[in-house]
Residue, then its C-alpha position, 0 to 999 in steps of 0.5 A: x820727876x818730881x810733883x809738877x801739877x800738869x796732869x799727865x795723860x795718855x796710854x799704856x799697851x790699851x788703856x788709857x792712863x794718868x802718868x804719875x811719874x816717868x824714868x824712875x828706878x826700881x825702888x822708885x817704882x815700887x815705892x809708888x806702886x804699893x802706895x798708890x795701890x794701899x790708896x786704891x788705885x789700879x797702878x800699872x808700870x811698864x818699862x821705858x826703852x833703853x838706848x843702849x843694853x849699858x843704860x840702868x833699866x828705869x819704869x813709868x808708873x801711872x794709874x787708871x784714873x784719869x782724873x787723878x793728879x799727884x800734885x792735887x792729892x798730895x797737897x791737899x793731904x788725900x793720900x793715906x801712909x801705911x801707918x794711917x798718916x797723911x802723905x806729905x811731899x817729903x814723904x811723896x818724895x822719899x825725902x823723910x818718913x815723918x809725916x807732920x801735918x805742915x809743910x815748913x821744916x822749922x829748922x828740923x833735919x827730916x829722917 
């Protein structure tokens, strides 16, 4: 699922959550986890049901603030890397671990 801006909510078990991203793997899903939590976030994860036991086991991630959106923060550069950098959407999408301050390639290949 990649940054739509629709803010997505709803429940998990009993608690009221916004829906950061669904069907991802296990890398995905740790991934966001350890980063929205580094940012401080609650995150829980749950298992998405599979139709068949063959079916690779994926996760939806989401978080407890309901007024989080991962669009908005990711553009607006409010999420912090490991290393103190600013997210940007490659980064986001674990496209590139470079994390430049624009948006545009200039022609770069991205690593």
């Amino acid at each position: 699922m990649a940054l739509a801006g629709k803010h997505m909510f709803g429940s998990i078990e009993d608690t009221r959550v916004t829906f950061v991203e669904k069907g991802v793997d296990e890398n995905r899903r740790d991934f966001l986890k350890k980063l929205l939590e580094y940012n401080g976030f609650e995150v829980i994860t749950q298992e998405d049901k599979r139709k068949t036991e063959e079916d690779s086991q994926l996760y939806t991630v989401a978080v407890t603030d309901m007024v989080f959106n991962p669009t908005i923060w990711v553009f607006q550069r409010k999420l912090k890397t490991f290393d103190g950098h600013r997210v940007t959407q490659d980064y986001w999408n674990q496209q590139t671990k470079k994390t430049k301050p624009q948006y545009w390639n200039n022609g770069e290949k991205s690593n």
